[in-house]
N, C-alpha and C positions, 0 to 999 in steps of 0.2 A: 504493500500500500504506500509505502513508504516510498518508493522509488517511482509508482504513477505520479506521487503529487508532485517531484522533481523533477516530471517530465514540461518540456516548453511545449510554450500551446504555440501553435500554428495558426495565419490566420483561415478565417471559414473563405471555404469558395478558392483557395485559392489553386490548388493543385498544380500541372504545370505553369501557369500562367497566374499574373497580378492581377489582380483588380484597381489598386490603384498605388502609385509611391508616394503623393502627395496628396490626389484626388485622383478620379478615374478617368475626367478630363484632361488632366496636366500629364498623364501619364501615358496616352493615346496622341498627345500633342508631341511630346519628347520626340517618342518612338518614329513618327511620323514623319519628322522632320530630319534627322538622325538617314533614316531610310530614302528619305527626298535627296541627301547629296550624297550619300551612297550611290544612288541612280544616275544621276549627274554628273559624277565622277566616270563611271561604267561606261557611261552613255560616250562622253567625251573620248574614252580611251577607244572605243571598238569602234566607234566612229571615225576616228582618223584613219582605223587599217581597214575600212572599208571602200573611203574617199581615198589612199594609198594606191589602191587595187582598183580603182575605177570601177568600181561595183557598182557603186551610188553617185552619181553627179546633182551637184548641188550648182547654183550659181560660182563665175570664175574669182578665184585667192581664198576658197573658202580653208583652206589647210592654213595662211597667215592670220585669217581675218575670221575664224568660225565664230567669234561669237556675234561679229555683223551679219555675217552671211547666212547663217544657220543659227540664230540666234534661238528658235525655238524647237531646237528637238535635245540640249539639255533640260531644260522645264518641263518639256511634255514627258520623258523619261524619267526625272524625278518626281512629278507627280502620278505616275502609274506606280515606279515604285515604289511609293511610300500606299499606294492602297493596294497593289498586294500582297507586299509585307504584310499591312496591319487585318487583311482580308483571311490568308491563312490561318494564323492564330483564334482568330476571331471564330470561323469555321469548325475547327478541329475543337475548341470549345461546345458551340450550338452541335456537334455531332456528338456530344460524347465521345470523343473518339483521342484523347491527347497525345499529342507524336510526342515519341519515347524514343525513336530510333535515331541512334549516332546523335546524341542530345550534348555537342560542346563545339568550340570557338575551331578546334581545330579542323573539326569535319565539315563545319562553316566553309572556314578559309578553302581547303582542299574542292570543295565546290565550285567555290568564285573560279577558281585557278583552272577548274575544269571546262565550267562558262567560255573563260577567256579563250580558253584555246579551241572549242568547240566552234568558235566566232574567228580566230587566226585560221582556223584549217578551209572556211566556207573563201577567205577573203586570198587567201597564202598559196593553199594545195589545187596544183591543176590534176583536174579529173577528167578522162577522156570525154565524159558529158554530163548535161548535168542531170539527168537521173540518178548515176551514181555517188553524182555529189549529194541528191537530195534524202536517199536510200540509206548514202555512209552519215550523214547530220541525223538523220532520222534516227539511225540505232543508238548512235554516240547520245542524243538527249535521253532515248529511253534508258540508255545506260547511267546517265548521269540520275533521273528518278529513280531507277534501282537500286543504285551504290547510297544515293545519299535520303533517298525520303521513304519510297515505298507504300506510302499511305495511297487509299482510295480516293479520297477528299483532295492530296496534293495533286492524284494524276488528273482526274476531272476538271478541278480548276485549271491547271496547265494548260489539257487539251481548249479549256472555253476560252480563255486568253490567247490563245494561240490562233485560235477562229476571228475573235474580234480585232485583236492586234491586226492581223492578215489583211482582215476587212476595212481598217483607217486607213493602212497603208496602200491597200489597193486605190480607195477614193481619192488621198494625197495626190498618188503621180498621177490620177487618172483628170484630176483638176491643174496638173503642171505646177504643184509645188516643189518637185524632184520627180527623176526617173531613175532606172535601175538599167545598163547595160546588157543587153542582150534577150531581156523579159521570154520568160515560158510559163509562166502559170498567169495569163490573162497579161496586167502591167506590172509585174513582180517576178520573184525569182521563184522558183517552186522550193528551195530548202530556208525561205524564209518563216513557214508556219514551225519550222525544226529550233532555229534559233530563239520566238517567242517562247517554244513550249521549255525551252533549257533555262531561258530568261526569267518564268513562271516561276518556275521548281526554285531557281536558286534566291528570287531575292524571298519567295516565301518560308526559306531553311534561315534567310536574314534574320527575317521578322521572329519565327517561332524562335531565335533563339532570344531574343531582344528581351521578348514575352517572357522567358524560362529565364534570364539572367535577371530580368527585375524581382521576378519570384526568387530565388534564390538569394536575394539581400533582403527582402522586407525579413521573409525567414531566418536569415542571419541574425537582425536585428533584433527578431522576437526573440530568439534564444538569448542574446545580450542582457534583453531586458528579463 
């Protein structure tokens, strides 16, 4: 009995995920923001080795001058990811369903790392066509879900970000805000629904850890106290 009563209380509700670090709003605010130049940064990098590789053309000096020239597809990139990040978590909660799987910083990182180069080998690697370019993206993100999330909930979302993502980007070049060189799937590349669905997976492994690290201090704390 003795050693129940020594035990620290945990708070309610909280399970993988916070409910709030200051409030539920400030905590949803951090997170968000946090995951907005996450995106930004991502956005910025994979973006140059696409404009590199003349994959994308954008108006001309956009490589000296991207944040004149293309000034919004950082923005628009941190603002997706900061809701799928916070979308994720959110999810895996209303499902009852908490990802538990490879739940730390380092299988995080090893992710990202896996994104990047998923995005080098579409922009980098010639393939005699692009079927099999779109074929070898295809397996590499479903591999990258397997290694690092696994959940039902994560592939789902993926796949429906993957659809809509597709479907902006098609309207885009289709209104001449940019094109894509050599287009096969309508005004797009066909291993771009490959790259969203990797894009999905990883920044919502962002978010669910964001979620689990903030749980993991309040808990610190209650034990403190």
């Amino acid at each position: 009995m003795a050693g129940n009563d020594a035990m620290p209380t945990l708070p309610k509700k909280c399970g993988p995920y916070i409910s709030s670090v200051t409030s539920h709003g400030m905590n949803l605010v951090i997170r968000g923001i946090v995951l907005f130049f996450i995106g930004v940064f991502l956005a910025l990098v994979l973006n140059l080795l696409q404009i590199q590789r003349n994959v994308t053309l954008f108006p001309p000096d956009v490589i000296t001058s991207i944040f004149s020239s293309a000034w919004w597809v950082p923005p628009c990139c941190g603002t997706a990811s900061a809701v799928i990040g916070l979308l994720y978590p959110c999810m895996d909660r209303h499902l009852g369903e908490p990802h538990k799987f490879k739940r730390e910083w380092s299988s995080v990182m090893r992710c990202v790392a896996v994104f990047v180069g998923i995005n080098h080998a579409s922009a980098k690697v010639d393939f005699a066509n692009n079927i099999q370019l779109s074929l070898t993206l295809a397996a590499l993100s479903i591999g990258l879900w397997w290694t690092f999330d696994r959940s039902r909930s994560g592939f789902g979302l993926g796949v429906g970000i993957a659809f809509l993502a597709t479907l902006v980007s098609q309207l885009l070049v289709y209104n001449g805000v940019y094109q894509y060189t050599s287009p096969d799937f309508l005004y797009v590349r066909s291993w771009l629904p490959c790259i969203f669905f990797a894009g999905g997976i990883t920044m919502g492994n962002i978010g669910r850890q964001l979620a689990m690290y903030e749980c993991k201090v309040i808990a610190e704390k209650s034990h403190e106290d």
